[in-house]
N, CA, C and O atoms as CSV, one atom per row, in Angstrom:
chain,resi,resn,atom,element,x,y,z
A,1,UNK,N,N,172.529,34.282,67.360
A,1,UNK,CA,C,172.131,35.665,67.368
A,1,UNK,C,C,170.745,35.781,66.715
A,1,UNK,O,O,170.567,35.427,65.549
A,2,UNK,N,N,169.619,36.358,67.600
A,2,UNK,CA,C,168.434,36.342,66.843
A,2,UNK,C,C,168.205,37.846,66.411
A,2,UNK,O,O,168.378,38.899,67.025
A,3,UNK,N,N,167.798,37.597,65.258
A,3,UNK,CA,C,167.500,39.366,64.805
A,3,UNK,C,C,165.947,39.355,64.450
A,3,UNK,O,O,165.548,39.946,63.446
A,4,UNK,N,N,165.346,38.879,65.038
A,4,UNK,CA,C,163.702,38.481,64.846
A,4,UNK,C,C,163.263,39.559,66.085
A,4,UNK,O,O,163.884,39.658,67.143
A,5,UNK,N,N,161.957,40.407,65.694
A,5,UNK,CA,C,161.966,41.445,67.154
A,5,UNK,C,C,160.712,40.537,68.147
A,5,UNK,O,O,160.201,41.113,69.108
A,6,UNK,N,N,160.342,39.214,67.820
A,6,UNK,CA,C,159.280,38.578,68.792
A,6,UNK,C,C,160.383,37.569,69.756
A,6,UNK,O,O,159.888,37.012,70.736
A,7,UNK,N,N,161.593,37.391,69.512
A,7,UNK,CA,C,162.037,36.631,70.636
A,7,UNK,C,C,162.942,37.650,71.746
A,7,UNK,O,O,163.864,37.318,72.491
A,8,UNK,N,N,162.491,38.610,71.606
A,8,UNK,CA,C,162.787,39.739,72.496
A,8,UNK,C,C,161.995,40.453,73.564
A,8,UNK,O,O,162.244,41.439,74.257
A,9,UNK,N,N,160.815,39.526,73.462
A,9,UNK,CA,C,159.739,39.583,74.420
A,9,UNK,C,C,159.851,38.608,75.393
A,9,UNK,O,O,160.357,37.530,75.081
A,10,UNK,N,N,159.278,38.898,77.060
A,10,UNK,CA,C,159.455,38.274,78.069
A,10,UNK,C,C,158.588,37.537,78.342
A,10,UNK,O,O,157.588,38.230,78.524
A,11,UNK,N,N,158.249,35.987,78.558
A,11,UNK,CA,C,157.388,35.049,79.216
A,11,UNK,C,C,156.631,34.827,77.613
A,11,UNK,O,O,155.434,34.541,77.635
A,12,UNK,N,N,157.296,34.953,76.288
A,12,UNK,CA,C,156.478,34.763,75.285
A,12,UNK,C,C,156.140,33.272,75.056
A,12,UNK,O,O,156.901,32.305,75.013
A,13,UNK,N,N,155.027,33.330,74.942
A,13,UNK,CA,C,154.684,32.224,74.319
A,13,UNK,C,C,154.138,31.265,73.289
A,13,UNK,O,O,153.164,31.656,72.645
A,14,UNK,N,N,154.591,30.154,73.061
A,14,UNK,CA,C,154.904,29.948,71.266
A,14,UNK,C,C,153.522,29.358,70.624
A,14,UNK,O,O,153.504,28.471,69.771
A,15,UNK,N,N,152.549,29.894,71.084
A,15,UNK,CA,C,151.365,30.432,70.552
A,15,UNK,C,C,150.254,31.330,71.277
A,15,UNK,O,O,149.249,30.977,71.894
A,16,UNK,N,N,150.675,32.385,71.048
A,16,UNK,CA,C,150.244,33.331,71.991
A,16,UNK,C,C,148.427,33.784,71.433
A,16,UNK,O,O,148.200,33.753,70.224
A,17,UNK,N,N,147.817,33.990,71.953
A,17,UNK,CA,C,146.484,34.390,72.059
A,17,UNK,C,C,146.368,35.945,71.571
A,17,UNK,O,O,146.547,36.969,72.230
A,18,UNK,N,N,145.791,35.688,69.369
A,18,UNK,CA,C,145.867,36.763,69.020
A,18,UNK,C,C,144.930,38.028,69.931
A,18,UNK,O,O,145.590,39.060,70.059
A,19,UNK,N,N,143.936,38.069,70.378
A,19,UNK,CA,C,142.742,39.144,70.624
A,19,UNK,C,C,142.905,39.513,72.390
A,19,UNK,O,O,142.132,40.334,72.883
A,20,UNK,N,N,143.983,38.821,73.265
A,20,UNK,CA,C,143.860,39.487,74.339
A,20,UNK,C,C,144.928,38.246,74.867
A,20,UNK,O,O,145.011,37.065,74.528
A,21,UNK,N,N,145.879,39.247,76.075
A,21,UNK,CA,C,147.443,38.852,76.732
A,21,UNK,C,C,148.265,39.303,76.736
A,21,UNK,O,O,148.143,40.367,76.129
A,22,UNK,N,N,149.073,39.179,77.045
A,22,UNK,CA,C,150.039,40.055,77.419
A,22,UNK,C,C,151.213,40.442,76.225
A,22,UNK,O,O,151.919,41.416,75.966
A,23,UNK,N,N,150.973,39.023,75.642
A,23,UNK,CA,C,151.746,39.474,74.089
A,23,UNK,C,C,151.205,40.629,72.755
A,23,UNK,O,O,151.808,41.049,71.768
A,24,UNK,N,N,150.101,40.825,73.165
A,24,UNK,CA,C,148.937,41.692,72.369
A,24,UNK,C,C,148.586,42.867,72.971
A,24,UNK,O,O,148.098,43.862,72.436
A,25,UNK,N,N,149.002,42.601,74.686
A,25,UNK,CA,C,148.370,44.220,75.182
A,25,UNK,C,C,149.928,44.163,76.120
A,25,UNK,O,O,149.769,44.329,77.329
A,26,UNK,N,N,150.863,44.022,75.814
A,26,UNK,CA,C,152.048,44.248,76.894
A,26,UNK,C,C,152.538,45.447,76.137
A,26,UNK,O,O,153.356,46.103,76.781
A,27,UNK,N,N,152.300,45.837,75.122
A,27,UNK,CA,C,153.240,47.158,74.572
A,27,UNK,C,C,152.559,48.093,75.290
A,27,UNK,O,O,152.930,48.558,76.368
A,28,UNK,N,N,151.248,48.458,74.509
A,28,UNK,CA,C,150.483,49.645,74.736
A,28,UNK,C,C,150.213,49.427,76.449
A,28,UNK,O,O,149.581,50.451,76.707
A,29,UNK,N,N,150.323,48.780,77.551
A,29,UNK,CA,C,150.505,48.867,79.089
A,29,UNK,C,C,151.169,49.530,79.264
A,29,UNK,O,O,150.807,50.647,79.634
A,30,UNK,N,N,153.133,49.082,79.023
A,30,UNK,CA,C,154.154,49.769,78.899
A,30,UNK,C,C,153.748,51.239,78.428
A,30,UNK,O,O,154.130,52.104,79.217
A,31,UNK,N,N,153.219,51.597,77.574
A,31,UNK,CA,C,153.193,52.934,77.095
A,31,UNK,C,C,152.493,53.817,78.323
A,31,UNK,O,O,152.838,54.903,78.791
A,32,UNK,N,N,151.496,53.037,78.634
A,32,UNK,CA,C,150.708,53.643,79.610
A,32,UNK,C,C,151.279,53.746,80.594
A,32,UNK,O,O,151.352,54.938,80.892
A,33,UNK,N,N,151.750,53.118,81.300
A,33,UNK,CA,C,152.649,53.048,82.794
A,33,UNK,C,C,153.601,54.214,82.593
A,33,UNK,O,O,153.725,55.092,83.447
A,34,UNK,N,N,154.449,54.203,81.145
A,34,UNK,CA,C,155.248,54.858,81.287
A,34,UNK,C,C,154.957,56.502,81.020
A,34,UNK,O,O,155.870,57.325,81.086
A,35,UNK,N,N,153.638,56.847,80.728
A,35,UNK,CA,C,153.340,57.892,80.663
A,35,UNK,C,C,152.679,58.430,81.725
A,35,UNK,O,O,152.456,59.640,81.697
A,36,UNK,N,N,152.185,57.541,83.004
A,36,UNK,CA,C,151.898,58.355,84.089
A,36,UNK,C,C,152.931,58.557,84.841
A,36,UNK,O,O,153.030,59.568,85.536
A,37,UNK,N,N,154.093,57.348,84.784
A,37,UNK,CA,C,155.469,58.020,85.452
A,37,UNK,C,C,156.006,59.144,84.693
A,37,UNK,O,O,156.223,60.058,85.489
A,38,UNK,N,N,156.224,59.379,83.855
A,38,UNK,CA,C,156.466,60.723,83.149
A,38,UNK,C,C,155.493,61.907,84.238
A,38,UNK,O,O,155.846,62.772,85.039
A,39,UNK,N,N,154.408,61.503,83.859
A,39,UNK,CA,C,153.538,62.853,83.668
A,39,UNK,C,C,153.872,63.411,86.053
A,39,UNK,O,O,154.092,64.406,86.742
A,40,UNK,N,N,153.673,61.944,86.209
A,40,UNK,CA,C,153.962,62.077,87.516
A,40,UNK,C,C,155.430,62.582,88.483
A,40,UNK,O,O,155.611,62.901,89.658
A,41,UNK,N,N,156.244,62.456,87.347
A,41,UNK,CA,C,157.814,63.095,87.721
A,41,UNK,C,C,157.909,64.522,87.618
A,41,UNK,O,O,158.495,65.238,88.430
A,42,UNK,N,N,156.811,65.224,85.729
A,42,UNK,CA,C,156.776,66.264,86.058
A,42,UNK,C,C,156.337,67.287,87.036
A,42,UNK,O,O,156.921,68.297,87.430
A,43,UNK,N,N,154.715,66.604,87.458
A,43,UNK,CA,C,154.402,67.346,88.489
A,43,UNK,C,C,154.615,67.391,89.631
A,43,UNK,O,O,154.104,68.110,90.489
A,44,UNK,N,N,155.595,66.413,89.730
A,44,UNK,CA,C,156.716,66.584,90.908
A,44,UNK,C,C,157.771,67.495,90.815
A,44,UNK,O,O,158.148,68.133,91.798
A,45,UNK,N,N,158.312,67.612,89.630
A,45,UNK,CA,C,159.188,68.701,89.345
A,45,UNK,C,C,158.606,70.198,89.470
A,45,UNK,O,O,159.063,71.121,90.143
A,46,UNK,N,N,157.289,70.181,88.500
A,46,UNK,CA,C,156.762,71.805,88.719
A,46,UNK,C,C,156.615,72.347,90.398
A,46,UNK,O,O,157.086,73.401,90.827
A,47,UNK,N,N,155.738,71.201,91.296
A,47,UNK,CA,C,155.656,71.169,92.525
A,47,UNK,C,C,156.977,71.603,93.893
A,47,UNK,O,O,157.080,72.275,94.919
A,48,UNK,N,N,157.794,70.661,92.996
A,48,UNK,CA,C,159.185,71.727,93.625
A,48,UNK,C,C,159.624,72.423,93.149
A,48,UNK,O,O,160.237,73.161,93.920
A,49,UNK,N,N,159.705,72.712,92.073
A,49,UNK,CA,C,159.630,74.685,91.546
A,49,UNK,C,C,159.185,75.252,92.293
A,49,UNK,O,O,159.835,75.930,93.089
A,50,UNK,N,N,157.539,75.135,92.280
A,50,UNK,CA,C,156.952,76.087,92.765
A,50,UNK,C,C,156.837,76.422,94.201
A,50,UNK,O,O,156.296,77.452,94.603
A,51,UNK,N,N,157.417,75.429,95.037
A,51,UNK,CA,C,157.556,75.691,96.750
A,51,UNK,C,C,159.254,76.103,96.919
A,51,UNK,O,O,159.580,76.231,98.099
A,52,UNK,N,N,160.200,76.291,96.066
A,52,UNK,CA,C,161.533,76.290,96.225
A,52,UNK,C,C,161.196,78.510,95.730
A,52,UNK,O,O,161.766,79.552,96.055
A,53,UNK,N,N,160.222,78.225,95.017
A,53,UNK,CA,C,159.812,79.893,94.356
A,53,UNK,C,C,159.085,80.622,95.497
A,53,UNK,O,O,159.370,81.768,95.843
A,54,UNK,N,N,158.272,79.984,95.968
A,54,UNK,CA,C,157.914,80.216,97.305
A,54,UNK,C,C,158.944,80.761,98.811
A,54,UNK,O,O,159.014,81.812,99.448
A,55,UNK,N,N,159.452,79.757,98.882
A,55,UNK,CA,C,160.840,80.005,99.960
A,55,UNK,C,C,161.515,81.268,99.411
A,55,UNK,O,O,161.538,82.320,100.049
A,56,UNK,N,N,162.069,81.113,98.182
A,56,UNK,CA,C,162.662,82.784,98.058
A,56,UNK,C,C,162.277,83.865,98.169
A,56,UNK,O,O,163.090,84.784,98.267
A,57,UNK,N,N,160.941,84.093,98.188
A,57,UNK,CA,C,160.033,84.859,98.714
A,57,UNK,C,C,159.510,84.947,100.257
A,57,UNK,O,O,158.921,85.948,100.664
A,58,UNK,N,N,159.791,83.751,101.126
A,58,UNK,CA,C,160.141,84.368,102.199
A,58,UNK,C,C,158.387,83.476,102.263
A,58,UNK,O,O,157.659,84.033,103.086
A,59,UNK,N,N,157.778,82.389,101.618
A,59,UNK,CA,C,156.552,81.780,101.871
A,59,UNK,C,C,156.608,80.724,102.014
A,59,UNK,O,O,157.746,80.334,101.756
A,60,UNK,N,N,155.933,79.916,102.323
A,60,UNK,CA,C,155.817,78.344,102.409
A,60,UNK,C,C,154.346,77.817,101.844
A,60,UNK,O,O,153.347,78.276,102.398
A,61,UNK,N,N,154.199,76.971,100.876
A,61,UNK,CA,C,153.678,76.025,99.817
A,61,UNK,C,C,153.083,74.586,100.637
A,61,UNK,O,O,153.890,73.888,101.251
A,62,UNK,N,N,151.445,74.171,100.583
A,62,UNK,CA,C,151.253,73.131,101.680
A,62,UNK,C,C,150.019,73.225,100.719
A,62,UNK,O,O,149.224,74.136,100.485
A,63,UNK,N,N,150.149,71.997,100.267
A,63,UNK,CA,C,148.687,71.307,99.330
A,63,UNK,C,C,149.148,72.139,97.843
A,63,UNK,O,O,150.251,72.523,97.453
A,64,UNK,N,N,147.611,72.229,97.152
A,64,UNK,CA,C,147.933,72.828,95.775
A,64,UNK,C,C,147.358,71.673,95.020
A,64,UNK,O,O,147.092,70.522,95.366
A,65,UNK,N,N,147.208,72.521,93.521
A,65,UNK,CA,C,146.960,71.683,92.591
A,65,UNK,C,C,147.116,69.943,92.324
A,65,UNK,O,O,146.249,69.125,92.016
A,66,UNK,N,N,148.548,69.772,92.571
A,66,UNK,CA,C,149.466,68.853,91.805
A,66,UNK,C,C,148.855,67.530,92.800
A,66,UNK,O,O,148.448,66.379,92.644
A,67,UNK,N,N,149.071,68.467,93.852
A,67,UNK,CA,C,148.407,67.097,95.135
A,67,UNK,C,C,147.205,66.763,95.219
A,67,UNK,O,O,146.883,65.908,96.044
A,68,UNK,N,N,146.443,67.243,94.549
A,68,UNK,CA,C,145.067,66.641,94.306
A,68,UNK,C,C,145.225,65.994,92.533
A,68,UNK,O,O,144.689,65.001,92.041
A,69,UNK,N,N,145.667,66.468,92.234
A,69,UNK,CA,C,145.649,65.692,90.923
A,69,UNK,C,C,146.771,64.385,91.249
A,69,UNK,O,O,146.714,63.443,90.459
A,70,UNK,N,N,147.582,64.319,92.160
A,70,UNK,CA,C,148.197,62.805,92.547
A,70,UNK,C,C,147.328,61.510,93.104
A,70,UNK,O,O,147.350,60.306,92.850
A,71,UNK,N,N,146.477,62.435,94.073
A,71,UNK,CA,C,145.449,61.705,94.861
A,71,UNK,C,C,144.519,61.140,93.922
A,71,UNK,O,O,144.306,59.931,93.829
A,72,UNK,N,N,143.941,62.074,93.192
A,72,UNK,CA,C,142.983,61.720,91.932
A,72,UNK,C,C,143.238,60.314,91.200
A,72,UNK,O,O,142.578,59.408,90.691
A,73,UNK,N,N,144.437,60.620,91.416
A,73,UNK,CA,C,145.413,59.575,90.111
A,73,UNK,C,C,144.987,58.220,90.924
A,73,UNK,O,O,144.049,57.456,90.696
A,74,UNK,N,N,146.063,58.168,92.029
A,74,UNK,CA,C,145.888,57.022,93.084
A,74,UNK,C,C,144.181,56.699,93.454
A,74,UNK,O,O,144.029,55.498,93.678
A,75,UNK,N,N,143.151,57.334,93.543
A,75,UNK,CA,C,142.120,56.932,93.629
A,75,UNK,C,C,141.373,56.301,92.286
A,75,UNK,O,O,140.572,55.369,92.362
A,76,UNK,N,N,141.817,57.056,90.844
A,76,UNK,CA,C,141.377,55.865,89.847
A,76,UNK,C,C,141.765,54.770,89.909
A,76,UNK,O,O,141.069,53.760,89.804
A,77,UNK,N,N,143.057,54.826,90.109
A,77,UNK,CA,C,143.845,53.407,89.853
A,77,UNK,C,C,143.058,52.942,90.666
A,77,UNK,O,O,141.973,52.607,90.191
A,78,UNK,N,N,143.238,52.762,91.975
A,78,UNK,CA,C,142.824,51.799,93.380
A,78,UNK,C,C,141.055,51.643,92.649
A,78,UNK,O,O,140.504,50.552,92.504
A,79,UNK,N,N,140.454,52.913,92.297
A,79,UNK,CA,C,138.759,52.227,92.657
A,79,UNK,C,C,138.350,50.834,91.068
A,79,UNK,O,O,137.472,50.000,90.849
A,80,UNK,N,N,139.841,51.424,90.215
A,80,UNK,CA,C,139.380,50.514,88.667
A,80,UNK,C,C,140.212,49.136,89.126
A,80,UNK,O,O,139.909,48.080,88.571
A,81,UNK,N,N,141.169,49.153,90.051
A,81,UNK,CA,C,141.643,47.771,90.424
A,81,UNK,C,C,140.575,47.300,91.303
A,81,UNK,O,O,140.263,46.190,90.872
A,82,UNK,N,N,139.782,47.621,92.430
A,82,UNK,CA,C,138.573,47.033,93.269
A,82,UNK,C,C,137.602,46.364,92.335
A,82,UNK,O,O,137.106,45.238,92.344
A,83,UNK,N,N,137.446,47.673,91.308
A,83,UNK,CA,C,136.311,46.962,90.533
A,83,UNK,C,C,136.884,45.673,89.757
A,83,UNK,O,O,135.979,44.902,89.440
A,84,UNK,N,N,137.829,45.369,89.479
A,84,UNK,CA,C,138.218,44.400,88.459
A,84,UNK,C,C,138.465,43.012,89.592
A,84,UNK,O,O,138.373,41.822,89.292
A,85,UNK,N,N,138.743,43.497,90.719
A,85,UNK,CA,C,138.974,42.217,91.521
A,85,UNK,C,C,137.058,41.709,92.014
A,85,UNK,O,O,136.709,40.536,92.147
A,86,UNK,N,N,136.348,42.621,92.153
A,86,UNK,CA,C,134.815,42.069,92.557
A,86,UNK,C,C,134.280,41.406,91.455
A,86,UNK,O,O,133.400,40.566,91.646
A,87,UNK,N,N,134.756,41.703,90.110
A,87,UNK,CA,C,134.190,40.952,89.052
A,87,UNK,C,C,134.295,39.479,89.269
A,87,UNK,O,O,133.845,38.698,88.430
């Protein structure tokens, strides 16, 4: 039974590279990933609020805010992954 919190990490290795890797930047990634899925579930949620608020009113909801701020999203990612692969 290990109660040590470094052998609870995945692909660790038993001398890992203090100033840059995945053992040094795998938390704060995780944090990040997991905060655009957050942020991206909500504005999926407000987004169907707000077209389900629409319909009861007898309207229909096509584009909007949320969908340009998704696109936005998907175009940083994609143009900061291009740039990192031309390097």
């Amino acid at each position: 039974m290990y109660s040590d919190s470094d052998h609870s990490r995945l692909q660790h290795a038993p001398i890992p590279d203090p100033q840059f890797g995945f053992y040094v930047l795998g938390k704060p990634l995780a944090v990040i990933c997991h905060g655009a899925a957050l942020s991206t579930v909500s504005l999926g949620a407000f987004k169907t609020w707000r077209t389900q608020n629409a319909l009861v009113r007898g309207k229909a909801l096509s584009g909007g805010f949320e969908v340009i701020l998704v696109g936005a999203g998907i175009f940083m990612v994609s143009s900061g992954d291009h740039q990192l692969q031309s390097a």
